[in-house]
C-alpha positions as CSV (number, residue, x, y, z in Angstrom):
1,X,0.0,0.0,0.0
2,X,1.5,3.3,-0.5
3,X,1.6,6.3,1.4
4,X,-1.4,8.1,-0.1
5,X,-3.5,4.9,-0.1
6,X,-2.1,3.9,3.4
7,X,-3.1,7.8,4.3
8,X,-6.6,7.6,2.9
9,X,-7.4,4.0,4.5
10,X,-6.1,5.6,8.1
11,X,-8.5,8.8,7.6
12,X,-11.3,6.8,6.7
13,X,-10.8,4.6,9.2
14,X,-10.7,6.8,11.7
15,X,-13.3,9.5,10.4
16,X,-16.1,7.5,10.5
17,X,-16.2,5.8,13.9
18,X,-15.4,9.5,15.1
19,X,-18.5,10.9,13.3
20,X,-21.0,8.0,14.3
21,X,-19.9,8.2,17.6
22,X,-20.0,11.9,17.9
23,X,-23.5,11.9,16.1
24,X,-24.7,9.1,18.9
25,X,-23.3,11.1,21.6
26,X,-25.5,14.3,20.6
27,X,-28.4,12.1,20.1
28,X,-28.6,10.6,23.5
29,X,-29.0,13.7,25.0
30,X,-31.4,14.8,22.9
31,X,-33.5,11.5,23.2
32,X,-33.3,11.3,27.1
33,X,-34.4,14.9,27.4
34,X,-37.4,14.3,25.0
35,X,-38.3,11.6,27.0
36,X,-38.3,13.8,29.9
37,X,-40.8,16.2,28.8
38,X,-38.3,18.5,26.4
39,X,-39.3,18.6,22.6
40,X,-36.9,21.2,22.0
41,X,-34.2,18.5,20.1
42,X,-37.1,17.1,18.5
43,X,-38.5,19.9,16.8
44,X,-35.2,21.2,15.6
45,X,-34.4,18.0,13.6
46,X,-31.6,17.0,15.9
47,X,-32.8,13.6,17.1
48,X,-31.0,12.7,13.6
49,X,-28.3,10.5,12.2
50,X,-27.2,12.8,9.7
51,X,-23.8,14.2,10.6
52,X,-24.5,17.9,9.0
53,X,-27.3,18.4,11.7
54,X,-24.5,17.9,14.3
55,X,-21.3,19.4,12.3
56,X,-19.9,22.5,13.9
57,X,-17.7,23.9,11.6
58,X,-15.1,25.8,13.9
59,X,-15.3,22.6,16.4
60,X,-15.4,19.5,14.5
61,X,-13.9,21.0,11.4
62,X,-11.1,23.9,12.5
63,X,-9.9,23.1,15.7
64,X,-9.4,19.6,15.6
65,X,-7.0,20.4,12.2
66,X,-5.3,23.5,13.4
67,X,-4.7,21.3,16.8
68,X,-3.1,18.6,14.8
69,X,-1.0,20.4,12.5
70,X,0.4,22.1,15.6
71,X,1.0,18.7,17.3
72,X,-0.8,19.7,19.9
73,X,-3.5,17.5,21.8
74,X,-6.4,17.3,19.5
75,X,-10.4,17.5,20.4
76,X,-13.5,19.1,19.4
77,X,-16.8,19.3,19.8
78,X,-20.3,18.6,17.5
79,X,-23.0,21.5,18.1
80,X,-24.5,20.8,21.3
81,X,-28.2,19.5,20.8
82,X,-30.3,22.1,22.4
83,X,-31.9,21.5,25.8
84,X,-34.5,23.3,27.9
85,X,-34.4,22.4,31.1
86,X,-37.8,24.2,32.2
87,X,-39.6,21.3,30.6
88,X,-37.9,18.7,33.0
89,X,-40.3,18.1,36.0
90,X,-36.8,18.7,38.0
91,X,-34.7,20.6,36.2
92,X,-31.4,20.0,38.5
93,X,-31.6,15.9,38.2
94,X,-33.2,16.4,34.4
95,X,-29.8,17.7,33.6
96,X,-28.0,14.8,35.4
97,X,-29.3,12.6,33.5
98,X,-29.1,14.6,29.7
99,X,-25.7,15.0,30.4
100,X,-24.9,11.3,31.8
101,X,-26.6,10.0,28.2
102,X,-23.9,11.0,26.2
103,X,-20.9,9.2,27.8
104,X,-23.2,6.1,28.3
105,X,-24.2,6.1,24.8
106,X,-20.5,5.9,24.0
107,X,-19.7,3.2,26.8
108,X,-23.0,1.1,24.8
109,X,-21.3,1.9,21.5
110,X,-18.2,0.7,22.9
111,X,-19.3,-2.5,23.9
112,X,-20.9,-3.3,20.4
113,X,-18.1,-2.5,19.2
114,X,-16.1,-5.2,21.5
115,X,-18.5,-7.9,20.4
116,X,-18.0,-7.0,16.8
117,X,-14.1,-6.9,17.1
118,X,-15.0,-10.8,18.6
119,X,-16.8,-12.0,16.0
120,X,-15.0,-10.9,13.0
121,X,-11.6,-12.4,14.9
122,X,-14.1,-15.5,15.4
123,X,-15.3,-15.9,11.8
124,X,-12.3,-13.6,9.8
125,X,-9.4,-14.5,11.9
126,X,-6.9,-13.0,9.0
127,X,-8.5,-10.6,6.5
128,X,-7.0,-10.4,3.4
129,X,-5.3,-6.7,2.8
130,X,-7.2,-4.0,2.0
131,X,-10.4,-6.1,2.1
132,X,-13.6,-5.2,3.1
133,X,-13.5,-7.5,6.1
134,X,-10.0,-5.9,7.0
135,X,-11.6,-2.5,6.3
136,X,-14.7,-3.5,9.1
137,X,-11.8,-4.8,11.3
138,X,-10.0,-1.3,11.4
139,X,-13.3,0.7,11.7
140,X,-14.7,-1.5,15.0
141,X,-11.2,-0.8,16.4
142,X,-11.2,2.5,16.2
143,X,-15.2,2.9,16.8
144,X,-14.4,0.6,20.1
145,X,-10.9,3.6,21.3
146,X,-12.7,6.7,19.9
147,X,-15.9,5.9,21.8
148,X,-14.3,5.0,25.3
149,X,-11.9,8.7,24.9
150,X,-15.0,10.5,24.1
151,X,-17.3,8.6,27.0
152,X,-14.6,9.1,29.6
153,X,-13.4,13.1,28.2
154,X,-16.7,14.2,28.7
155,X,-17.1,13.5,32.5
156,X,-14.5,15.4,33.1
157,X,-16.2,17.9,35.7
158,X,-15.5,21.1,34.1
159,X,-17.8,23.5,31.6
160,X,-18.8,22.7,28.7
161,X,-18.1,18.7,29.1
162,X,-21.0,16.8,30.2
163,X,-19.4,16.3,33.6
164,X,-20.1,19.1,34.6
165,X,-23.9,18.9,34.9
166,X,-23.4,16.0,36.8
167,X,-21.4,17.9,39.5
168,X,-23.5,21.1,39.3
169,X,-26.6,18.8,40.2
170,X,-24.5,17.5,43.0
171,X,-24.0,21.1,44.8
172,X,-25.5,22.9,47.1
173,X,-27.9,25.0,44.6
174,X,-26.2,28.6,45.9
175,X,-23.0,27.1,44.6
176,X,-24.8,25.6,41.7
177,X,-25.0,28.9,40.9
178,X,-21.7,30.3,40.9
179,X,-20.4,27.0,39.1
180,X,-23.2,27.1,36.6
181,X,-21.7,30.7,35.9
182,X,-18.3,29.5,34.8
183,X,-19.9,28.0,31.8
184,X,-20.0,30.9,29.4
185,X,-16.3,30.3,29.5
186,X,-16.6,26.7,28.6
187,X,-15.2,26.3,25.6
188,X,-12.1,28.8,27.1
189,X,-12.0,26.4,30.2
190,X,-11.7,23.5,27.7
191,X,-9.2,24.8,25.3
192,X,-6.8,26.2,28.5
193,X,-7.2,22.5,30.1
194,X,-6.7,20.7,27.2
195,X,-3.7,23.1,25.3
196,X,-2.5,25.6,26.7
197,X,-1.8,24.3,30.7
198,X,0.0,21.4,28.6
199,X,1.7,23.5,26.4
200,X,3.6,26.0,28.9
201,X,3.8,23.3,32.5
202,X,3.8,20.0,30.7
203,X,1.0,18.9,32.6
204,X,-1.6,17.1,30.7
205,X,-4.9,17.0,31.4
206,X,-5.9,13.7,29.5
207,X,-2.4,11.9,30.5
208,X,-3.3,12.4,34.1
209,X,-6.9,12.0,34.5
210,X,-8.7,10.1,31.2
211,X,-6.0,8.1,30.2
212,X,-6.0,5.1,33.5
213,X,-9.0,4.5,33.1
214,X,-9.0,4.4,29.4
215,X,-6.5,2.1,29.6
216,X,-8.4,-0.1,32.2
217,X,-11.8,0.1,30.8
218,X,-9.9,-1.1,27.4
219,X,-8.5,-3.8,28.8
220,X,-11.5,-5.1,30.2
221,X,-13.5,-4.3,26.7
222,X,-10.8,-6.2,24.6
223,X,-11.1,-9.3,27.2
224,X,-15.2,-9.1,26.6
225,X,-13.8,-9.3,22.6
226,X,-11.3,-12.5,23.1
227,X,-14.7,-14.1,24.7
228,X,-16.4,-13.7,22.0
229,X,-14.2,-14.6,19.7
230,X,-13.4,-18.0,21.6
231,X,-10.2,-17.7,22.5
């Protein structure tokens, strides 16, 4: 394979698994709050598989690239499906819950993709190169890593990630408040965390507190897969 070939089959390996799971991610939060009394997602066409309903350009698009051209960590973000919380018979543990659906749609996703990796080593234990069964191989790998980052990034408990509804339904609501107030500085909060604290102290955000237990969680995901697959 040469380089362009080997470049394209990496990006489109890659790509996709990021966009589904992305695409999954803002649906789940749009589904659970529908089902507690929000039609706000629903009515704006959001509750959608089709990735240009979810596409931000600046944070899917932009900053991921200009991230890794600089060789710095890269992330981004979808458009955030909309949420009104007034409709939620308890707005404080509505939001819990919206923003818990998100990781655990990735975890789910995750684990589908663990008993796919199983079968296809089951019934295609060596895919021929280039094939479409080595094709499905590489996606399922990459849909099983992408999802668990993204699942375990997002409770991180700071503004805009979903964590962070999950701790500001956890205080006291007077400091409920002033956290809530931090998060018209979200996306600042996440670029400084993420970039620029790693860029001038070293310190890394995702080295210290997502990757253990990314690295557990896939261990315990690939054993599920060698189950499956008989081994």
């Amino acid at each position: 394979m040469n380089g362009d070939n080997g470049a394209l089959w990496d990006a489109a390996t890659l790509i996709l698994p990021l966009v589904f799971a992305i695409v999954c991610h803002e649906i789940a939060h749009g589904l659970v709050a529908r089902w507690l009394g929000d039609p706000t997602a629903a009515r704006m066409g959001r509750l959608t598989l089709n990735p240009l309903a979810h596409v931000d350009p600046v944070g899917t698009v932009v900053v991921p690239g200009l991230l890794a051209l600089a060789h710095a960590p890269v992330f981004g973000w979808a458009r955030p499906v909309p949420v009104d919380a007034r409709f939620f018979r308890d707005p404080r543990r509505g939001m819990m819950l919206v923003g818990i659906a998100g990781p655990a749609m990735n975890f789910v996703l995750a684990l589908v993709a663990a008993v796919g990796i199983g079968l296809m080593a089951r019934f295609v234990p060596q895919p021929e190169p280039r094939s479409l069964a080595a094709f499905t191989a590489d996606n399922l790998a990459n849909f099983l890593a992408v999802n668990l980052f993204i699942g375990l990034f997002n409770l991180l408990p700071v503004p805009p990630f979903d964590g962070s509804h999950v701790v500001e339904g956890l205080l006291p609501l007077p400091l409920a408040r002033r956290y809530a107030r931090a998060r018209r500085w979200g996306m600042l909060l996440a670029i400084g965390l993420v970039v620029v604290v790693p860029w001038f102290t070293g310190a890394s955000v995702v080295a210290r507190w997502v990757e253990p237990p990314f690295t557990w969680l896939m261990a315990h995901y690939l054993a599920l897969a060698q189950w499956v697959a008989g081994a």
